[in-house]
N, C-alpha and C positions, 0 to 999 in steps of 0.2 A: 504493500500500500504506500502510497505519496507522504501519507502523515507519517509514517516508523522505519520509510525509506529500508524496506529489506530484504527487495529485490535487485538482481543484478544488472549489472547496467545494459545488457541485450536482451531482456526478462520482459515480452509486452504484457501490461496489466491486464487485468480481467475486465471488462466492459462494464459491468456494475457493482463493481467493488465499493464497500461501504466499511467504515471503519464499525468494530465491533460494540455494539450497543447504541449507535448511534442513528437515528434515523433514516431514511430514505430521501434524498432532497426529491422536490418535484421537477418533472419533464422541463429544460427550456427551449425553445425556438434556438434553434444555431444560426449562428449570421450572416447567410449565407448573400452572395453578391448575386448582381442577374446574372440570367443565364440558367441550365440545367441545375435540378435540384442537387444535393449533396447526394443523397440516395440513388440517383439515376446515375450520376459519374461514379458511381461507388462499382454497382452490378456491370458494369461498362468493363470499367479495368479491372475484375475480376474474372471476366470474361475473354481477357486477353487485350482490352484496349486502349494503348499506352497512354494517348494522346487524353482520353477521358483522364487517368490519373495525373496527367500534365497539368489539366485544367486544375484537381483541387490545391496542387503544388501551388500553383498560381495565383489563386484562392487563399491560402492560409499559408505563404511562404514569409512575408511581410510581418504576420501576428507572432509565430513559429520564432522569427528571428528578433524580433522583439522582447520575446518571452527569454531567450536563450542571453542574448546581451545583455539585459539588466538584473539575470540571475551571476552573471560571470564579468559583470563588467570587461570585458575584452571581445573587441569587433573580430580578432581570427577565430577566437576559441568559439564566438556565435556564429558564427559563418560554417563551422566544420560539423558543429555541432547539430545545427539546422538541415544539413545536408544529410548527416547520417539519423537524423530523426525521418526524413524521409523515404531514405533507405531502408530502412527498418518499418516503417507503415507499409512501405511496397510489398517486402518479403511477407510481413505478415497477415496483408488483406486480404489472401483467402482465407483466415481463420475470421474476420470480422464477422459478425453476424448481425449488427445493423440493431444490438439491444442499446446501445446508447447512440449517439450522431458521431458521425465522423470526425465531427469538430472537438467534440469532449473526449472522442478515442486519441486522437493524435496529440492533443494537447494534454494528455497523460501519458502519452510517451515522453511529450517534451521534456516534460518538467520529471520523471523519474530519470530521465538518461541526463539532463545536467543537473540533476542532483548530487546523481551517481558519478560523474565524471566530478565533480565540486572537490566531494569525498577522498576521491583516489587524488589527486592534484597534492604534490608532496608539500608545497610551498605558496604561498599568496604570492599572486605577480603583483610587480608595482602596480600599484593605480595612478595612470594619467589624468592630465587635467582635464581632458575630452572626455573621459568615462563615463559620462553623465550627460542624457540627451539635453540639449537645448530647451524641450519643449514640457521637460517632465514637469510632472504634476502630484505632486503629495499632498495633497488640501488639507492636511492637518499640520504636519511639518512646513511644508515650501512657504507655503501660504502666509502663517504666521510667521515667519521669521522673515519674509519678506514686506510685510505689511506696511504702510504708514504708520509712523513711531520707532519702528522696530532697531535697537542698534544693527542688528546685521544689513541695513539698506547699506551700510557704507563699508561693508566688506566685499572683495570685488567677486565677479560672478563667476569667475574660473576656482577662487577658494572655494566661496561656498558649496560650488557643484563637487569637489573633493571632500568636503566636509562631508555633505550631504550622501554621495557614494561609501564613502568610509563607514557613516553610518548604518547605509544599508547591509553593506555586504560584513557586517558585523553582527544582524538578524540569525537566529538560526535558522537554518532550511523550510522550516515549515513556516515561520512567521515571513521569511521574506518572499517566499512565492507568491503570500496571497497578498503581499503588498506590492511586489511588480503587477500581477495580474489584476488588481483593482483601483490599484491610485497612477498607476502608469500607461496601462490596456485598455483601461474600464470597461472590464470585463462586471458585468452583475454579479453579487454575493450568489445567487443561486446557482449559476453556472459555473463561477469557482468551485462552491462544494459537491457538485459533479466529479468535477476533474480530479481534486483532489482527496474524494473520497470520504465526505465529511457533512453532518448536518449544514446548516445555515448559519445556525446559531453560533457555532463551531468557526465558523470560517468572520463571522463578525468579532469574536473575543479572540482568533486572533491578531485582528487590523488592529484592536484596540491596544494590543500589549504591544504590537509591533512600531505602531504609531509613539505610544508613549515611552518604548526603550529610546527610539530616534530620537525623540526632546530632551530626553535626561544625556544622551550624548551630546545633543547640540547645547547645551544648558550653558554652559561656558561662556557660548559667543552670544548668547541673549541677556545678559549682567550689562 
């Protein structure tokens, strides 16, 4: 499972794996773009048709790699990583059976294979000052500390985005997926606890602890 991470890093989850004692989340709508449903390019390139699974690459290569970079802050390690996240949905889509969407399947691979790759990684690589998109959005962190009033308006914004990175990738595995995947993706609470195998409720208390460990690190440059 995603939450106790204790599968191996080429190990696809189970489609509707739920952490034990905890709820069922409910069904969500997957995001899907125009064009053919996620379901009909699924039966496609299971059927042998490449170009169908071209499409959902296409489709979720952008979220996929998103998800991978702000779990690893490093553009090579998401880059390779997103690659063999799709290599691995390939090899394993004739075993999908279509009990969750494609979107919550893959994006449980994602997040278990760089979890797992996180884990094995002997050393923290430096963190650049790029590390950190431009555009990120932590609306309980970013927000406040960028505010009107706030001292850290006058620290510049290559620190902060270090700051900011540092903190994250200082979350542990579980708190910080569900914070890339919801204050960075804006992915909905429901659809995170999908992916990662976990009530709602679950997936809310951890934004909460994850949000408030960020502030007691940041705490310093908000004095």
């Amino acid at each position: 499972m995603v939450g106790d991470v204790h599968q191996q890093p080429d190990e696809i989850p189970e489609e509707e794996e739920t952490l034990e004692g905890e709820e069922r989340p409910e069904t969500a709508e997957s995001p899907e773009e125009e064009g053919p449903p996620d379901a009909e390019l699924v039966l496609k390139a299971q059927q042998g048709d490449v170009q169908a699974f071209d499409q959902l690459v296409e489709r979720y290569h952008s979220k996929i790699y998103g998800l991978t970079y702000n779990m690893t802050s490093n553009r090579e390690d998401a880059e390779d990583l997103t690659q063999e996240v799709f290599v691995k949905a390939f090899e394993a889509l004739p075993r999908f059976k279509g009990k969750s969407s494609f979107y919550t399947w893959v994006y449980r691979i994602a997040v278990n294979k760089t979890i797992n790759y996180r884990k094995k990684r002997n050393r923290k690589r430096a963190l650049s000052l790029d590390s950190f998109d431009q555009d990120i959005k932590l609306d309980d962190a970013y927000h406040e500390m960028t505010a009107k009033g706030s001292p850290l308006r006058n620290i510049s914004l290559s620190e902060l985005q270090k700051k900011l990175n540092e903190a994250l990738q200082n979350l542990s595995e579980k708190h910080r997926t569900v914070v890339v995947m919801h204050d960075m993706q804006g992915i909905p609470h429901d659809e995170i606890a999908k992916v990662v195998g976990a009530s709602v409720g679950t997936v809310r208390s951890r934004l909460f602890y994850a949000r408030r460990q960020m502030q007691t690190e940041l705490s310093e440059f908000m004095k």
